[in-house]
C-alpha positions as CSV (number, residue, x, y, z in Angstrom):
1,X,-10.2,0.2,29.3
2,X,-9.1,-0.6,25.8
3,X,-5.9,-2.1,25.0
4,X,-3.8,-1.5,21.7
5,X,-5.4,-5.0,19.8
6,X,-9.2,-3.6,21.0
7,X,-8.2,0.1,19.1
8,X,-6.8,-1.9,15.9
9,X,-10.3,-4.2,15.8
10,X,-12.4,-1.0,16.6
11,X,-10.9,0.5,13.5
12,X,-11.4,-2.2,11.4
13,X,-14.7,-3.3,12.7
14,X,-15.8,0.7,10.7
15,X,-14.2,0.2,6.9
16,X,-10.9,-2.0,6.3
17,X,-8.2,0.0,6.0
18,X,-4.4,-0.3,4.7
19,X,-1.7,-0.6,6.6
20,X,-1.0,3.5,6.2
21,X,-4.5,4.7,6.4
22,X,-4.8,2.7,9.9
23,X,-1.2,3.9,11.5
24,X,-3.2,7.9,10.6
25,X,-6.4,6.9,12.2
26,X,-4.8,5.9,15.3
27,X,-2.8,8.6,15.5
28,X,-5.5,11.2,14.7
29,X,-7.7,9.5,17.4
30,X,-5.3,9.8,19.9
31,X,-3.5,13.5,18.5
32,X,-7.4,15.0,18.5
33,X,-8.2,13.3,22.2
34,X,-5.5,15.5,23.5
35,X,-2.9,13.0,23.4
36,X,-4.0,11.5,26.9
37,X,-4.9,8.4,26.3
38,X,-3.6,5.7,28.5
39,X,-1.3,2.4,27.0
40,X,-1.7,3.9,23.6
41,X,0.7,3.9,20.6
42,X,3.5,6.0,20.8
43,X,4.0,7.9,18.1
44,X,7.3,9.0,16.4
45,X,8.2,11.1,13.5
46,X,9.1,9.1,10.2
47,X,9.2,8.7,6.7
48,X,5.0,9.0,6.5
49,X,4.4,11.2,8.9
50,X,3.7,9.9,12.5
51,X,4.5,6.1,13.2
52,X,4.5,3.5,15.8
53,X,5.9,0.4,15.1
54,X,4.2,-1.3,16.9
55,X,1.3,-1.2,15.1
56,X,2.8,-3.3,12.6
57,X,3.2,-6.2,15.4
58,X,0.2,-6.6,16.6
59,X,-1.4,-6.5,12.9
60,X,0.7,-9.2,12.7
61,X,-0.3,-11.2,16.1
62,X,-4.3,-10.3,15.1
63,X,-3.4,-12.0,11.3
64,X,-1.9,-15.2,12.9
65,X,-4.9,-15.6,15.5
66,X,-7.2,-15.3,12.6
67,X,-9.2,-12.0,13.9
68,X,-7.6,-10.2,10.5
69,X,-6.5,-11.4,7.0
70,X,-4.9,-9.3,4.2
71,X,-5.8,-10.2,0.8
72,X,-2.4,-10.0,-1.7
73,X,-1.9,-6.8,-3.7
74,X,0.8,-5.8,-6.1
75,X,1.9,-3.3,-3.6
76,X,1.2,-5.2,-0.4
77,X,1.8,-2.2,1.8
78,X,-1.9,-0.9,0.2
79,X,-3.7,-3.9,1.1
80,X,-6.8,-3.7,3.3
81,X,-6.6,-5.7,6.2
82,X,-10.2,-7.0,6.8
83,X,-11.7,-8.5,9.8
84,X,-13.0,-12.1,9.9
85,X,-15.9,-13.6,11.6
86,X,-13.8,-13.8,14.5
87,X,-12.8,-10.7,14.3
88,X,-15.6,-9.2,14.1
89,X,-17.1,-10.9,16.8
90,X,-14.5,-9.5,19.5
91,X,-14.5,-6.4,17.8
92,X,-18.7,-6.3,19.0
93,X,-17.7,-7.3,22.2
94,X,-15.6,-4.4,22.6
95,X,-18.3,-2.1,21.0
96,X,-20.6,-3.2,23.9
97,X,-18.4,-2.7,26.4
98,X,-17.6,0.7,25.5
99,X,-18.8,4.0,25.4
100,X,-20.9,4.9,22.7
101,X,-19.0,8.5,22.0
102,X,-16.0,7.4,22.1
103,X,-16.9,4.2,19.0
104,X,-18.6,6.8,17.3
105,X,-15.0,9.0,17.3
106,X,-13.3,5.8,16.0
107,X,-15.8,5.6,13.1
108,X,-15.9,8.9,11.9
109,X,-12.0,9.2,11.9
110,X,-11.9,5.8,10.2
111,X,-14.6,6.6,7.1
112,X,-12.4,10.4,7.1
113,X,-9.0,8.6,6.6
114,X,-10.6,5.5,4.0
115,X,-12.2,8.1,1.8
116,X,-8.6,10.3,1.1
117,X,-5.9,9.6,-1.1
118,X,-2.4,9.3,0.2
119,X,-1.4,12.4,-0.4
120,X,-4.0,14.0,0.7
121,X,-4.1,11.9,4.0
122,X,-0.9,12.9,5.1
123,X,-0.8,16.6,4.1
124,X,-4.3,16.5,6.5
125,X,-1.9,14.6,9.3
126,X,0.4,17.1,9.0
127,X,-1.1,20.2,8.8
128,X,-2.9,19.2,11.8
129,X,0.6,17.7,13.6
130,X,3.2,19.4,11.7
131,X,5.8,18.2,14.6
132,X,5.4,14.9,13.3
133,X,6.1,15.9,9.9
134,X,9.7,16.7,10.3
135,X,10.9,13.6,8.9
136,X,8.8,13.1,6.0
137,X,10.2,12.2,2.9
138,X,7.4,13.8,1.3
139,X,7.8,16.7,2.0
140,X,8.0,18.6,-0.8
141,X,5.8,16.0,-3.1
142,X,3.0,15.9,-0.8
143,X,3.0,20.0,-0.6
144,X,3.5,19.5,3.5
């Protein structure tokens, strides 16, 4: 069974990703699964679309264990976060242990979400979950 640090590596281990395009990947992963996934994220309506803050934590415990490092950016919140050896050497051990199908969901969700712009990546989150778009602040910019 995969916990919540195993999904963030398995992400990762595909294409880095920012902060934003990795909170969408999760959430599409577990939105297009049927939302039955077992000690998941929970997600919540907010500013971006659908969120769980606690995403933002364990990115934070995986950057101080030195499995992930984000280089500096002007605009931080668009930095990739990138695996290191270490990283990527648990994220392999995951991979193993794990069924195939399943990694090869994770990868294709996160090569869909790296390859669109923001905009773009969250009218596709919420056309496809418009309950989580309630409390966008981009609303009306993003066309959602």
């Amino acid at each position: 069974m995969l916990n919540k640090r195993d999904w963030i590596l398995l992400f990762l281990h595909e294409t880095p990703l920012d902060r934003i395009r990795l909170m969408k990947a999760l959430f599409l992963f577990w939105y297009r699964s049927g939302k039955a996934i077992t000690d998941y994220f929970a997600f919540e309506p907010y500013l971006y679309g659908p969120c769980s803050f606690e995403v933002y934590s364990i990115l934070d415990e995986l950057t101080r264990e030195g499995l992930l490092v984000q280089p500096l950016q002007p605009v931080q919140q668009w930095a990739r976060y990138y695996l290191t050896a270490k990283g990527r050497q648990e994220a392999e051990k995951v991979i193993r242990a794990h069924d195939p199908k399943t990694i090869e969901k994770i990868n294709e969700i996160a090569r869909e979400v790296s390859h669109l712009g923001f905009y773009e990546l969250l009218r596709k989150v919420c056309t496809e979950a418009p309950e989580f778009a309630k409390q966008s602040i981009l609303r009306d910019v993003a066309k959602l």
